[in-house]
Every structure is written in C-alpha cells, then in structure tokens.
N, C-alpha and C positions, 0 to 999 in steps of 0.2 A: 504494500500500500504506500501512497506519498501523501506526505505532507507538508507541501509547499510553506517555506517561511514567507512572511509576508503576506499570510491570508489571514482571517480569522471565519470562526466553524459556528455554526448552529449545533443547537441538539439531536435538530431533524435532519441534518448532514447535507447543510448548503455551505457555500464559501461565498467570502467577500473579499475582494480587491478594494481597495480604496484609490481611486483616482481622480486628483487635482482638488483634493478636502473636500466635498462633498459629494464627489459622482461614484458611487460603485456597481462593479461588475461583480454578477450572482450566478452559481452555476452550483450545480451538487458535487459533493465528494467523492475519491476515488472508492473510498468506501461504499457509497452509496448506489453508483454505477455496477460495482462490484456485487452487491444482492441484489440488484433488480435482476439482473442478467442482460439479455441483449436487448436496447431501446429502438425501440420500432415507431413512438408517435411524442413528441411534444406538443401541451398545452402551453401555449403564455399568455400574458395580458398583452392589452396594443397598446401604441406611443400614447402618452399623455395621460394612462388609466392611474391611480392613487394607488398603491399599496400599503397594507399595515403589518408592522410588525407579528410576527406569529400567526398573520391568518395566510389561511390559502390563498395564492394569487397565480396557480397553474396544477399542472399535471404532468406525469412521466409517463408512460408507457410502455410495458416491457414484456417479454414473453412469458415472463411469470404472474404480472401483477401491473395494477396502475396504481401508482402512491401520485398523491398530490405535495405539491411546493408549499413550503412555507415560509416567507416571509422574514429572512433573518432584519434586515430593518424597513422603512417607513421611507417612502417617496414617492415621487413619480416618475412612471417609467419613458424615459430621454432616448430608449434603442432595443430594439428585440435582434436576436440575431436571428434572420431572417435566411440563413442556408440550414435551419436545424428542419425545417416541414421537409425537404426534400433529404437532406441528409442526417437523419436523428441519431445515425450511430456515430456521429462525432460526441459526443456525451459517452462513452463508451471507448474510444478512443482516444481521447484528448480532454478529461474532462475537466483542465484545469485551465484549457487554450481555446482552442478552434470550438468546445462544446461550452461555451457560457450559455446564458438562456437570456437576460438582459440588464441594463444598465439602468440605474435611479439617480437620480437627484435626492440624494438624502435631505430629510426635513427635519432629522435629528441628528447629528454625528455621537452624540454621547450614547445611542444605542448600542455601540460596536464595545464600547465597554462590557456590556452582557454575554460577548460571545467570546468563544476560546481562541486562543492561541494554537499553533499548532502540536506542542508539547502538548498542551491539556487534552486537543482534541485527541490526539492518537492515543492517549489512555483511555480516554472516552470511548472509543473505538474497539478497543482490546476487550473493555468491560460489557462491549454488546457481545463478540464475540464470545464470551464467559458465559453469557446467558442463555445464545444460541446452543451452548454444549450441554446445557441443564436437563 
C-alpha cells in the first residue's frame, strides 16, 4: 500500500492534496481502490455543486460493491476530472495521480486539521485490516 506524504486521509479513505491554500484535490486511497477491486463506474458532483464535510457527494463503482464518497472537507467543487466516465480504472491504477475525482475551493481550511497524516492513516489502515481477519 502507499502512503503518499503530503496528503492527508479520511476515515472513509479519501485523500486530500492541498493546493494554492484553499483549493484541494480529492480522490480515494490506495487502500480503498484496493477493497473495492476493479472500478468500473464513477459518481461525482458537477462544477459549482457545494459539498459538506462527511456527507456523501459521489459514488465508486466496482465489481464487488458500490461504496459512496464522503466528503473529507466542505466546498465547492472548481473541477471534476472529466477522463474518469470513460476511463474509471484510472482510480485503480493511479489512485493518487491521473485517478483524483475532483477539486474544491475549501470554505474551511481548519477542516484538514480532522484528518490524518499519513503515519496515522496507514495505522488506520492496518487496524481495518485486523478487523477484516476477525
């Protein structure tokens, strides 16, 4: 699994980029791509929709299971990537690059305080797998 420095993690296993202090880029973790299995359909919001912290604002789609997005901060969304309908297994293959889902205009930057680091998250990570073994 990777843990890219320079990101921070949800609980629900989305990442955030933070660029130019208030703009970030949101995409799920390798973790995450990793138990769906292979991603066949994304869901996103459009330009200019609101998102809120912790709530749903898309959907994955995969051969096992469709898990919905959540929301690690609060904006509006400035960019969907737009090669994910036709190409969705880039989230599977690149899920830290070429497979982001979209970019926000944060309306709180003090949110990202809530979320992990990638030290914390990959213990996080380890403790899911602990669970899947129960």
């Amino acid at each position: 699994m990777e843990y890219p420095e320079g990101l921070r993690y949800s609980r629900e296993h989305e990442w955030v980029l933070v660029e130019n202090d208030d703009h970030a880029v949101i995409g799920i973790s390798d973790f995450a791509q990793n138990e769906l299995g292979d991603v066949v359909y994304v869901e996103a919001p459009g330009l200019g929709e609101k998102i809120s912290k912790d709530d749903p604002f898309g959907a994955v789609e995969s051969v096992k299971a469709v898990s919905d997005l959540y929301a690690p901060v609060s904006g509006t969304v400035v960019e969907v990537n737009d090669t994910l309908p036709e190409t969705p297994e880039l989230i599977n293959e690149d899920p830290y690059g070429e497979g982001w889902i979209i970019k926000v205009s944060m309306s709180d930057v003090a949110e990202l305080d809530d979320l992990m680091n990638p030290e914390e998250y990959e213990a996080y990570c380890e403790g899911q797998d602990d669970d899947d073994d129960a």
